[in-house]
C-alpha positions in Angstrom: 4.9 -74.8 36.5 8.5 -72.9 36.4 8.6 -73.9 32.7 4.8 -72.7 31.7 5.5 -68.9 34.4 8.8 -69.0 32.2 7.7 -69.4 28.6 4.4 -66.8 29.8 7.2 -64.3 31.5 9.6 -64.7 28.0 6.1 -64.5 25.7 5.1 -61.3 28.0 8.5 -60.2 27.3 8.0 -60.5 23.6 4.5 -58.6 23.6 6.2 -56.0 25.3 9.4 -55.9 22.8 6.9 -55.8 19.8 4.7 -53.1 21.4 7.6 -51.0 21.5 8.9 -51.2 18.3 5.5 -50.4 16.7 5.5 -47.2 19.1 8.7 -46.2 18.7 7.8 -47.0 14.5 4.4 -44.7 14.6 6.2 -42.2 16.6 9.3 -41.9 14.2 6.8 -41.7 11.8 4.8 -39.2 13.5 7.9 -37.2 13.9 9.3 -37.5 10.3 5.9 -36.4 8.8 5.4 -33.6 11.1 9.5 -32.6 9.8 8.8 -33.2 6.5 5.5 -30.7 6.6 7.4 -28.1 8.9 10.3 -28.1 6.5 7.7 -27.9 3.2 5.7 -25.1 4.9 8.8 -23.1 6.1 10.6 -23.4 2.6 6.8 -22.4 1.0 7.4 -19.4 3.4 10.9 -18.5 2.5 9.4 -18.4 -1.1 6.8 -16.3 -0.7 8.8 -13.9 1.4 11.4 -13.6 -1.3 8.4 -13.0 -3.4 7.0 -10.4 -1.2 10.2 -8.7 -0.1 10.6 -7.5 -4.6 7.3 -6.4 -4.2 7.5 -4.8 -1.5 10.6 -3.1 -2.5 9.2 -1.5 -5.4 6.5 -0.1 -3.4 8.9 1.8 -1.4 10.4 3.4 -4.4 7.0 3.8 -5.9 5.8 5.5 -2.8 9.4 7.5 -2.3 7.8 8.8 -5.8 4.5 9.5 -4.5 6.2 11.7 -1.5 7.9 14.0 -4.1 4.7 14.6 -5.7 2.7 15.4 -3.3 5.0 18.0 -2.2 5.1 19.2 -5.6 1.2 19.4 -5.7 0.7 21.5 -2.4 3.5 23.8 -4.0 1.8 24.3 -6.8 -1.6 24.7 -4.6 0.3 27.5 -2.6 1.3 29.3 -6.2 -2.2 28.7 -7.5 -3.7 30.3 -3.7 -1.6 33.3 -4.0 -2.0 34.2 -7.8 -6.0 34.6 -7.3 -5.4 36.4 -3.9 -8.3 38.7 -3.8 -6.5 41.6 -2.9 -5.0 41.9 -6.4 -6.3 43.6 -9.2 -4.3 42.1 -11.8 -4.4 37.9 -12.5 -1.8 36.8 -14.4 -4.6 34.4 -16.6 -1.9 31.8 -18.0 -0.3 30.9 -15.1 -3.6 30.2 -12.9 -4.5 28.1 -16.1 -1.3 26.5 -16.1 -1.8 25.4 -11.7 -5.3 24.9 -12.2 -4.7 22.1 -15.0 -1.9 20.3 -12.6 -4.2 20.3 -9.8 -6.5 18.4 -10.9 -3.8 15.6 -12.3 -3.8 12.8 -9.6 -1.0 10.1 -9.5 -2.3 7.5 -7.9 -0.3 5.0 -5.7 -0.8 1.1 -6.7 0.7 -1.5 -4.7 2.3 -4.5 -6.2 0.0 -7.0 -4.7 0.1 -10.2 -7.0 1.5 -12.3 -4.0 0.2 -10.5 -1.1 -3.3 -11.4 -2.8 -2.9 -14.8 -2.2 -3.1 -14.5 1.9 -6.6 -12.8 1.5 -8.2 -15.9 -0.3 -6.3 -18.9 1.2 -4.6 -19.7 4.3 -1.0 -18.8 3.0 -0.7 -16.2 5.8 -0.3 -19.2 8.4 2.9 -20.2 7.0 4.2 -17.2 8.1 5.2 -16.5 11.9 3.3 -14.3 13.9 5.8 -11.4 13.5 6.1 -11.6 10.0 1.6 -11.9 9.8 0.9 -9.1 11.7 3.6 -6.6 9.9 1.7 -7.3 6.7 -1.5 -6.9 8.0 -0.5 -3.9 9.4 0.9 -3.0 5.8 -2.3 -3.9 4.1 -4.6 -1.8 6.3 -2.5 1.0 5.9 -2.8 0.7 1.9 -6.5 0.3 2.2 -6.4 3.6 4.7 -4.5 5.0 2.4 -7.1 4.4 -0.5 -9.6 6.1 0.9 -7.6 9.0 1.7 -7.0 9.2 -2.1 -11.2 8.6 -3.4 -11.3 11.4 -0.9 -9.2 13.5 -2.7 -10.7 12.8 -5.8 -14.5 13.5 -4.6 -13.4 17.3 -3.8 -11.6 17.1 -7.4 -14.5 15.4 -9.3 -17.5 17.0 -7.1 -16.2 20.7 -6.3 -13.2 21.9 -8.2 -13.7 20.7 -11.8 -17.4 21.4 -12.4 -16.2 25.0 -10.8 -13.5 25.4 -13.7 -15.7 24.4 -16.2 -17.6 27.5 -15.4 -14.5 29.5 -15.1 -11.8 28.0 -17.1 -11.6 27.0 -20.8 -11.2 23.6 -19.8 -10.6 21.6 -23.2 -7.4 23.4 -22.8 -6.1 21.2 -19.2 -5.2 18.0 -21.3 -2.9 20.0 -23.4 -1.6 22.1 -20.5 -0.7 18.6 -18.2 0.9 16.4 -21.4 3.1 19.6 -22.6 3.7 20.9 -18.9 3.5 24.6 -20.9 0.1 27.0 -22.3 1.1 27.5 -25.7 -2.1 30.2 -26.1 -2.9 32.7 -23.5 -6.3 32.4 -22.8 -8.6 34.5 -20.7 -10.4 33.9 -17.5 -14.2 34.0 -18.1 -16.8 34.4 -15.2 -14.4 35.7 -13.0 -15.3 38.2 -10.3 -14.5 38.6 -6.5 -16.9 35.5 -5.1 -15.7 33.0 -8.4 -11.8 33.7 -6.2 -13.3 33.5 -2.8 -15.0 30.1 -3.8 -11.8 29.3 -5.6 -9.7 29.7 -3.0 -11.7 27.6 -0.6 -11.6 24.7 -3.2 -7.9 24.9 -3.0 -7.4 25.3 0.8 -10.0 22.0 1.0 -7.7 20.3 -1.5 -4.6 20.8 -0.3 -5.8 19.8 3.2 -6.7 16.4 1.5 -3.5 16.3 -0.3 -1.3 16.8 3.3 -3.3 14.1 4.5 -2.9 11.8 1.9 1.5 12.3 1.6 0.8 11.4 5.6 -0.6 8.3 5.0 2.0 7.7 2.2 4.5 8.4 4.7 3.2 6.1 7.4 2.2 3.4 4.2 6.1 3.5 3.7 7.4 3.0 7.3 4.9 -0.3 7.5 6.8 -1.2 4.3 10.2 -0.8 5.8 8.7 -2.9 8.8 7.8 -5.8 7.0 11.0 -5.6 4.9 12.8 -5.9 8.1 11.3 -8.6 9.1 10.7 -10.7 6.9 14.4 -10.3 6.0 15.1 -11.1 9.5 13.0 -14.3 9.8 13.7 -15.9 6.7 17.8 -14.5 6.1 17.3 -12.7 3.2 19.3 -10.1 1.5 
């Protein structure tokens, strides 16, 4: 009887000892594939980010760019408002031709999206961590924001101004005008009269309204880019 409780108590033993290993095995295993994804997902990450941080990087200079425009567009709105002020009786005609063809130019803003892309059709944003997900989000709604700010602008362009130049302006003349940056003729102003400057000038005070609103989401674009910079700099130790 003590031999057969001994042998059962040693087999027991042995069940036990097995059960344990296999446990311990699955487990390690368990653990080691759950590394081994961690570690492929995180260095995926660090990729991307790299990725992301160059693009991101040229959209700050490209929006930098986009700043100094815009402020060079409401100046030459403001030279454009004052030169038709309807208090005078003298126009200088090449000059409002000269404004009235860089108005209408529009540089447009285009982020460099190839890798941002990928989050909007697969799962890629996951990889990231929560900080580093919801500063670009926060970046992309701000582009897309900023997008409509800028079909905005050219509605008033597109729907108000231009049609009213056609009937004011000679304006096969424009192209010439914005790729020289100079009026080599002096043409004259056609159809002009005290209302044609009143609706003029309410064109431009409507435009340049739009334009103010657009270098504000520029501006506010660019901080969200210096936000993710930071971070994902900060999350992934980049330089």
């Amino acid at each position: 009887m003590t031999e057969r409780y001994s042998s059962l108590k040693k087999s027991l033993k042995e069940h036990i000892f097995d059960f344990l290993m296999l446990f311990i095995a699955i487990s390690l295993g368990f653990f080691v594939d759950n590394y081994r994804d961690e570690y492929t997902d995180r260095k995926l990450a660090k990729s991307l980010a790299s990725e992301l941080i160059t693009e991101i990087q040229e959209d700050t200079l490209s929006l930098h760019n986009m700043l100094d425009y815009c402020t060079l567009r409401i100046q030459r709105m403001d030279r454009l408002f004052l030169l038709i002020d309807d208090n005078k009786t003298f126009y200088n005609d090449s000059l409002i031709y000269f404004y009235s063809a860089h108005i209408n130019e529009r540089l447009k803003f285009k982020r460099n999206g190839q890798t941002f892309a990928l989050f909007t059709n697969t799962s890629y944003l996951d990889n990231f961590t929560k900080e580093v997900a919801f500063a670009l989000t926060k970046f992309d709604i701000s582009y897309k924001t900023t997008l409509l700010s800028l079909e905005h602008e050219r509605e008033i362009i597109t729907n108000k101004i231009f049609p009213f130049q056609q009937q004011v302006f000679h304006t096969e003349l424009f192209q010439s005008i914005i790729l020289n940056n100079k009026l080599d003729a002096k043409p004259m102003l056609r159809n002009w009269n005290k209302e044609a400057s009143w609706i003029y000038h309410n064109y431009i005070t409507e435009l340049k309204i739009e334009n103010q609103r657009v270098r504000d989401e520029y501006k506010n674009l660019l901080e969200d880019a210096k936000e993710a910079l930071d971070i994902l700099k900060k999350d992934y130790a980049i330089n």
